[in-house]
C-alpha positions in Angstrom: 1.1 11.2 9.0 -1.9 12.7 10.7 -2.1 12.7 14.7 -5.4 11.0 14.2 -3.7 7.9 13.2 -1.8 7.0 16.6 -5.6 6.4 17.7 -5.9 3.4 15.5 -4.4 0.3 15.4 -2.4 -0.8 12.2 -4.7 -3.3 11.6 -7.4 -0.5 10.7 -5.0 0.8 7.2 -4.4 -0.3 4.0 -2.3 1.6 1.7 -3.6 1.6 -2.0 -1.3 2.7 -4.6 -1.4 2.9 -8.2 0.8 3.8 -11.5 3.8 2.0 -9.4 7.0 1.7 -11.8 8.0 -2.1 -12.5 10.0 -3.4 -9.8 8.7 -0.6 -7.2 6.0 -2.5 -5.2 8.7 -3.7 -2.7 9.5 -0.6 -1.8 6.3 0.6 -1.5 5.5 -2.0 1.0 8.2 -1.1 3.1 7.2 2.1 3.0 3.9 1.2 3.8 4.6 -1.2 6.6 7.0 1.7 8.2 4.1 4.4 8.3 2.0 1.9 10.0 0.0 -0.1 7.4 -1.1 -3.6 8.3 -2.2 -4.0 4.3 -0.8 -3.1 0.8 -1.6 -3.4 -2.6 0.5 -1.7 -5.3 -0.4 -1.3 -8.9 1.0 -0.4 -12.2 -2.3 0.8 -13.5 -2.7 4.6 -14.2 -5.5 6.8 -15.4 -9.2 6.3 -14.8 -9.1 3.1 -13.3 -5.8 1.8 -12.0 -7.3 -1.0 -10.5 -8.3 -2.7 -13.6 -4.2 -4.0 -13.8 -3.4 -7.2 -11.3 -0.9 -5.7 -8.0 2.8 -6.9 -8.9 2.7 -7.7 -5.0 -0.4 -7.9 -2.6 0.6 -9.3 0.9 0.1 -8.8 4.5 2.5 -7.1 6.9 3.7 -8.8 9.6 2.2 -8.4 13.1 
């Protein structure tokens, strides 16, 4: 992660991410929530607009 980051709080990220294979978006909140993120949202969606598909999972981190 960039060293700018340890000059924010987590509440200040949110991790977007799209074209997330079926059964995935777990994961990638972990992942999310271990880098620092207080929000996620993943996605199946691909191509032009992956944020036409509803998120598998959207929830908050914990604080």
């Amino acid at each position: 992660m960039p060293d700018w980051t340890a000059a924010h709080p987590p509440g200040r990220f949110c991790h977007l991410v799209y074209d997330v294979p079926g059964g995935r978006a777990a994961q990638v909140g972990r992942t999310a929530r271990a880098r620092g993120a207080a929000v996620h949202c993943a996605v199946p969606g691909a191509g032009a607009n992956p944020w036409r598909s509803a998120p598998d999972e959207l929830e908050e981190a914990p604080r």
